[in-house]
C-alpha positions as CSV (number, residue, x, y, z in Angstrom):
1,X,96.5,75.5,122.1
2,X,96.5,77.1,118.9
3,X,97.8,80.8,119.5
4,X,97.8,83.8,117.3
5,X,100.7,86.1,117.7
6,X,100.3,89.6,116.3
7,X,103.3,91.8,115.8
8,X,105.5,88.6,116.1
9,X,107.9,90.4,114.2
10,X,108.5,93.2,116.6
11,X,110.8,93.5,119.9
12,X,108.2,92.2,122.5
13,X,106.1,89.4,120.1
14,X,109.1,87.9,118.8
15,X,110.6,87.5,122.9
16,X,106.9,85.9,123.6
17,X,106.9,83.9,120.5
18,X,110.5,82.1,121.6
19,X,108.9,81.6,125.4
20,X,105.6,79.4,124.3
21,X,107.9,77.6,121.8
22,X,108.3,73.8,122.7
23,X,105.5,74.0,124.9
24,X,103.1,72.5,122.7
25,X,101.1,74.8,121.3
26,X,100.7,75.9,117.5
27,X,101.9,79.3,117.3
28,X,101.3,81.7,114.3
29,X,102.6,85.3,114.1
30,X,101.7,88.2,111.9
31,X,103.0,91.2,111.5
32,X,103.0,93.5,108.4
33,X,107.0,94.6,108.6
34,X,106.7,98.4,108.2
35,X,109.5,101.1,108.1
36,X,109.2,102.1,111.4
37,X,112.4,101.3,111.9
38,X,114.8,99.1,110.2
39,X,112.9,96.4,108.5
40,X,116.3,94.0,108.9
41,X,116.0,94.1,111.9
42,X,112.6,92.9,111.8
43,X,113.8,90.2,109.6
44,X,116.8,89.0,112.0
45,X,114.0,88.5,114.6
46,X,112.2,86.1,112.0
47,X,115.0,84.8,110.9
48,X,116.0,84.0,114.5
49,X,112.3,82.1,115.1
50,X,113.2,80.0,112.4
51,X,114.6,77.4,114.1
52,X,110.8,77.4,116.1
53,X,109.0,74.6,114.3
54,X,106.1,75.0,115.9
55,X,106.2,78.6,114.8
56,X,104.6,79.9,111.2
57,X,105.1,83.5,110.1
58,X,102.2,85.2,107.5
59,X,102.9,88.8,106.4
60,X,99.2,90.5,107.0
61,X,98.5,93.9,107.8
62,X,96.3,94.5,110.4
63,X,94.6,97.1,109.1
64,X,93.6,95.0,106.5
65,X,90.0,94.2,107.5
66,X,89.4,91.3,104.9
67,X,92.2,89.9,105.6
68,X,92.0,89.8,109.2
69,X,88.4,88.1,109.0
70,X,89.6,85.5,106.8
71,X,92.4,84.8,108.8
72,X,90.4,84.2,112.3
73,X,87.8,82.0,110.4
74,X,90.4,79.9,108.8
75,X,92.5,79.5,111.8
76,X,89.6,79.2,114.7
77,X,92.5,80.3,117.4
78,X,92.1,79.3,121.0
79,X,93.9,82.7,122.2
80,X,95.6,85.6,121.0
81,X,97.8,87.9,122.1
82,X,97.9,91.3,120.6
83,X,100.8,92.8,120.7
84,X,101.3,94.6,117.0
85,X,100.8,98.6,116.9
86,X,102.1,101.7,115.9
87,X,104.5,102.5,118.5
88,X,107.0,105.6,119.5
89,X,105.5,108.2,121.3
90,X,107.4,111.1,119.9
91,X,106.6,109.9,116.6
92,X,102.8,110.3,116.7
93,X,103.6,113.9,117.4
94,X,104.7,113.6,113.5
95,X,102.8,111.5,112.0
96,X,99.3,110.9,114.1
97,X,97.2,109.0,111.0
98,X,99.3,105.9,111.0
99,X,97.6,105.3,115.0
100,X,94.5,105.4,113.7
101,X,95.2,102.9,111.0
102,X,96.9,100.3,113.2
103,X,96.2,101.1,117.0
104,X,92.5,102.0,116.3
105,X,91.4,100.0,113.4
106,X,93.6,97.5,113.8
107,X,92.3,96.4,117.2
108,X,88.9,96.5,116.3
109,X,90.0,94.0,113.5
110,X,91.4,91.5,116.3
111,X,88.5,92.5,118.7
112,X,86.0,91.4,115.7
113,X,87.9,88.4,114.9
114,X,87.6,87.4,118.5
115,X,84.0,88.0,118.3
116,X,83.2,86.1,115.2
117,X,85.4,83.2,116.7
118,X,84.6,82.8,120.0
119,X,88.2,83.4,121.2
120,X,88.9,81.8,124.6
121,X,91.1,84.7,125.9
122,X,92.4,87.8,124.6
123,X,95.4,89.5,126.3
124,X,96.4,92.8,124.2
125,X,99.3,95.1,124.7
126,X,98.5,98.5,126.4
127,X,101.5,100.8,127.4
128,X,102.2,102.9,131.0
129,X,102.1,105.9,128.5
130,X,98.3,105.9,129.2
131,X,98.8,107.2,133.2
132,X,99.6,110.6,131.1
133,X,99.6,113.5,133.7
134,X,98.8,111.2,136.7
135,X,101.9,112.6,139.7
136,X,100.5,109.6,141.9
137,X,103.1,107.0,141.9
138,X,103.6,104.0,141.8
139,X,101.3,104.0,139.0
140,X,98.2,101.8,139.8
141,X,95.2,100.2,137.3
142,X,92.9,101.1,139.5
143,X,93.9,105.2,138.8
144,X,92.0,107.1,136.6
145,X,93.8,107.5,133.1
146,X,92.3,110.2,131.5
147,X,94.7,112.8,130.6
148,X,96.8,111.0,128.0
149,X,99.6,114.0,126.7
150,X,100.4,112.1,123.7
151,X,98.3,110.5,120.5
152,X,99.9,107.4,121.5
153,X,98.9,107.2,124.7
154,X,95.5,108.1,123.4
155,X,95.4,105.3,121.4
156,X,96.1,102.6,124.1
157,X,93.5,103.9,125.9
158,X,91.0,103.8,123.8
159,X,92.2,100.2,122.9
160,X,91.5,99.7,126.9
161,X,87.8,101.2,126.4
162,X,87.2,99.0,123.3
163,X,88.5,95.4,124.7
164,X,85.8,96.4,127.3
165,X,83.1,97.2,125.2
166,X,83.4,93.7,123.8
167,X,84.2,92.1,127.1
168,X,80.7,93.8,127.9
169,X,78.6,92.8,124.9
170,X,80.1,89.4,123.8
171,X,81.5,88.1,127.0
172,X,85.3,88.3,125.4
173,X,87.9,87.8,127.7
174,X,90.5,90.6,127.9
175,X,93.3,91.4,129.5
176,X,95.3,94.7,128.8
177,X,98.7,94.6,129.9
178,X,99.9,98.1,130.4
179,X,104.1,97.7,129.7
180,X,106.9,99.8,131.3
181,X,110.1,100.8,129.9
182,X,111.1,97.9,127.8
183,X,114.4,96.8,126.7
184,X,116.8,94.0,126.4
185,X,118.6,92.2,123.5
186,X,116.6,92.5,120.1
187,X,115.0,96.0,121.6
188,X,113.7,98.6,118.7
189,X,116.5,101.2,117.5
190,X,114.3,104.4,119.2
191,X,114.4,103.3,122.2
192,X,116.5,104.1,125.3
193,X,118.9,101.6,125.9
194,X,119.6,101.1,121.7
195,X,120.3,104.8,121.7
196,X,122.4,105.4,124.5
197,X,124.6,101.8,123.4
198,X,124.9,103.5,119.8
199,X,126.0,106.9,120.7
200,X,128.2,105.8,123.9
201,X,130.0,103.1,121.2
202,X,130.5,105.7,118.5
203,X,132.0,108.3,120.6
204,X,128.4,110.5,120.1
205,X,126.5,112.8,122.3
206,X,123.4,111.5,123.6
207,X,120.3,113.2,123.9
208,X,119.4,113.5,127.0
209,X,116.1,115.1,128.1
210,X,114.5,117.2,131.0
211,X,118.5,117.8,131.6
212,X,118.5,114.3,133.0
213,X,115.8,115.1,135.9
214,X,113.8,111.9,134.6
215,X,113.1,108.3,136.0
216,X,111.5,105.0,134.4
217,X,110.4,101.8,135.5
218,X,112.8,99.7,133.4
219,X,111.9,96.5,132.6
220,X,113.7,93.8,130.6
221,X,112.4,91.9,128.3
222,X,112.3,88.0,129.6
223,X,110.6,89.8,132.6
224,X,107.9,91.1,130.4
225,X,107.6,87.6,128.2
226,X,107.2,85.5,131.3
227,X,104.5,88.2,132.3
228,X,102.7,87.9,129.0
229,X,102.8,83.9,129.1
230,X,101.1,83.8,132.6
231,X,99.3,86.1,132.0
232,X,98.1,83.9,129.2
233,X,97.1,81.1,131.2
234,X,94.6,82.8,133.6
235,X,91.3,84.1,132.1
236,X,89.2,87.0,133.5
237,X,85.8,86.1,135.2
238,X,82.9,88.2,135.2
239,X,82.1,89.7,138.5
240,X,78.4,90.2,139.0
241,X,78.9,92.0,142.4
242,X,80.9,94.9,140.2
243,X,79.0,98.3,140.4
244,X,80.3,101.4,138.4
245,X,79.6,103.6,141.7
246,X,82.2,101.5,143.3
247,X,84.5,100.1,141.2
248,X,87.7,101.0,140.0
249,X,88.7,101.0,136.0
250,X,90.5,98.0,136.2
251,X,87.7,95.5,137.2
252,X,84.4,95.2,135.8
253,X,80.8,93.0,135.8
254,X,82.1,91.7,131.9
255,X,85.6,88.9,132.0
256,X,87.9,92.3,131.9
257,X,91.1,92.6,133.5
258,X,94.1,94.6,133.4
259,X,97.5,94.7,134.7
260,X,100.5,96.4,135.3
261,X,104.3,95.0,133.9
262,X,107.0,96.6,135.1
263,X,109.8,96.2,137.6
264,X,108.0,98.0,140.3
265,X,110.9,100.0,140.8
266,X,112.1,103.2,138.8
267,X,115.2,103.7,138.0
268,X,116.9,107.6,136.8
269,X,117.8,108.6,134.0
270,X,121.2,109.2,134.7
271,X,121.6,106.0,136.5
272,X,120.5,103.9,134.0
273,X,123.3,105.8,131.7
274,X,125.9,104.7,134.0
275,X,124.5,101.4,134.0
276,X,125.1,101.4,129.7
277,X,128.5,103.2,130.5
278,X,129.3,100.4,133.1
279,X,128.2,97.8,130.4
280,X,130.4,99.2,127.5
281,X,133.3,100.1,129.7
282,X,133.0,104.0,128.2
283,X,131.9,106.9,129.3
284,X,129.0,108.8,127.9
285,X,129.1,112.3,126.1
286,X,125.5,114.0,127.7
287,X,124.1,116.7,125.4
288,X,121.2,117.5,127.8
289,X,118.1,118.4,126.2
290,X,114.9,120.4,127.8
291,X,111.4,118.0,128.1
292,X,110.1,116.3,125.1
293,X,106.6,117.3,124.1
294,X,104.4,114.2,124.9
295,X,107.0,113.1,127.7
296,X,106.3,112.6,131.2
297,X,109.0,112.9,134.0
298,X,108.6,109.7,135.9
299,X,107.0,105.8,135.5
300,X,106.4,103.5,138.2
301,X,104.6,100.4,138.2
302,X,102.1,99.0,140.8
303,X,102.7,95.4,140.3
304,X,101.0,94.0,143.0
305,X,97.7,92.6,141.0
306,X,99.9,91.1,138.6
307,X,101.7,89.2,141.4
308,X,98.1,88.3,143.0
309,X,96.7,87.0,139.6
310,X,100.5,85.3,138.4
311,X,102.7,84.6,140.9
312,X,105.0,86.4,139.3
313,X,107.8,89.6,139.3
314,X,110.0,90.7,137.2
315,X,113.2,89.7,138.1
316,X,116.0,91.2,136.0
317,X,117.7,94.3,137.5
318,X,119.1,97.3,135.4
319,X,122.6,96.6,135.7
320,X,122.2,92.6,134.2
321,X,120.0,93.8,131.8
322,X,122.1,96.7,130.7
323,X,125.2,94.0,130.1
324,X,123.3,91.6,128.7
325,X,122.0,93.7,125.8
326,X,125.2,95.4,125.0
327,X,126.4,91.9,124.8
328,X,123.7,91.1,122.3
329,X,124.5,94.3,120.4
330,X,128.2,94.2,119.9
331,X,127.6,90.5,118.7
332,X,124.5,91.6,116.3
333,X,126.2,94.8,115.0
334,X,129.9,93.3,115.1
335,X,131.2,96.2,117.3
């Protein structure tokens, strides 16, 4: 197939652009290489796909509405997966506009390019920050998410509600794929695992918030590749038996799907420390820190409907992953 890639520079596009290399396909990725975070690292992730030659990089901006639309008529892709956005969840505390830009905008770019097309399937990146203020656990699709506590979360939603609106009127297929916890080798520099590595290496406290009183559904990143590939490979039907009165969110009478990817099982905060210190062979300074504004206190994935649809669960358990990306990051860093 010929496959469009978005965000193929970041942590989780360049892990699903390495998976559906050699199997065939003509892959290209995009991503516009902001300063997010350090753009280097960006460029050892392209660097590293390289050696993919079934793999083509082009520097677009998805925001960039021309652009997009020239790209999906000249391409005519079979599928795409969406995985590029504005992420950080404290961050859109600080600066909220750049959401709209990419998360907002941006997916309606890809959503109109898949219109215009006649994409075959479109499986997009949503995130487990969109369960919000929901105390049920394990998080399930079929829960009502509508009490996001952070712009971010806001967004992803509202990408949700879009990919459905077009599902709806232009019989799209979509699938939203609602991420927990990432990390692994290549991860992005504000996330858990890359800080705690950092600070525990240097000798630094760590930031550690709601004193530690936290837990996440962890998940590493072949896990979440592997999820996105098969994923991939099975296209939402329509169900004309679907009524509003009776559904639940996560079905619907338009080819609409969404899923859970996580572990299925949360791991604390504190654990998953002594996992890292276990990994670098030194102990952790803990500078315990009150709840973040736009944090929630726990994540936990129901992953049964992704098992149903796939076949498929995450296999990778904290302690492995934690050793395998300090590993990585001692090599990548020299440390």
């Amino acid at each position: 197939m010929k496959l469009l890639i978005t965000g193929v520079a970041g942590f989780i596009g360049h892990a699903v652009a390495k998976r559906l290399s050699g199997q065939g396909h003509e892959i290209l990725g995009i991503d516009n290489l902001n300063e997010y975070y350090d753009v280097s690292l960006k460029q050892a992730r392209l660097d590293d796909l390289a050696a993919c030659e079934d793999v083509r990089f082009l520097k677009l901006d998805l925001a960039d509405r021309e652009g997009m639309a020239a790209l999906f008529a000249e391409q005519r892709f079979d599928r795409v997966i969406h995985l590029a956005a504005q992420a950080g969840v404290r961050y859109s505390l600080e600066n909220p506009h750049v959401y709209a830009d990419s998360n907002l905008l941006g997916h309606l770019n890809v959503l109109e390019g898949c219109r215009q097309q006649g994409v075959e399937h479109l499986v997009y990146a949503s995130s487990s920050s969109v369960y919000g203020m929901n105390d049920k656990t394990p998080f399930a699709t079929s829960d009502s998410v509508d009490h996001p506590v952070s712009l971010y979360a806001a967004t992803k939603k509202a990408n949700e509600l879009m990919a459905h609106t077009y599902s709806h009127l232009y019989g799209i297929p979509a699938t939203g794929l609602r991420f927990f916890t990432v990390y692994g080798p290549w991860g992005r520099p504000d996330m858990a695992m890359f800080k705690f590595t950092r600070a525990i290496l240097a000798g630094e406290p760590l930031q550690v918030f709601n004193h530690g009183e936290m837990s996440r559904d962890f998940t590493y990143i072949d896990d979440i590749a592997e999820g996105v590939v098969r994923t991939l490979a099975v296209i939402p039907a329509a169900d004309p038996e679907w009524r509003a009165s009776h559904g639940g969110p996560d079905s619907s009478s338009a080819p609409y799907a969404l899923y859970n990817i996580g572990h299925g099982s949360p791991v604390g905060l504190m654990d998953f420390i002594r996992a890292v210190e276990a990994a670098t062979g030194k102990e952790a300074i803990c500078d315990y820190q009150p709840m973040q504004p736009g944090d929630v206190p726990r994540t936990w994935a129901d992953t049964e409907a992704l098992f149903a649809a796939t076949g498929y669960r995450p296999r990778v358990k904290v302690e492995e992953g934690a050793r395998r990306f300090v590993e990585w990051y001692r090599g990548y860093y020299g440390v």
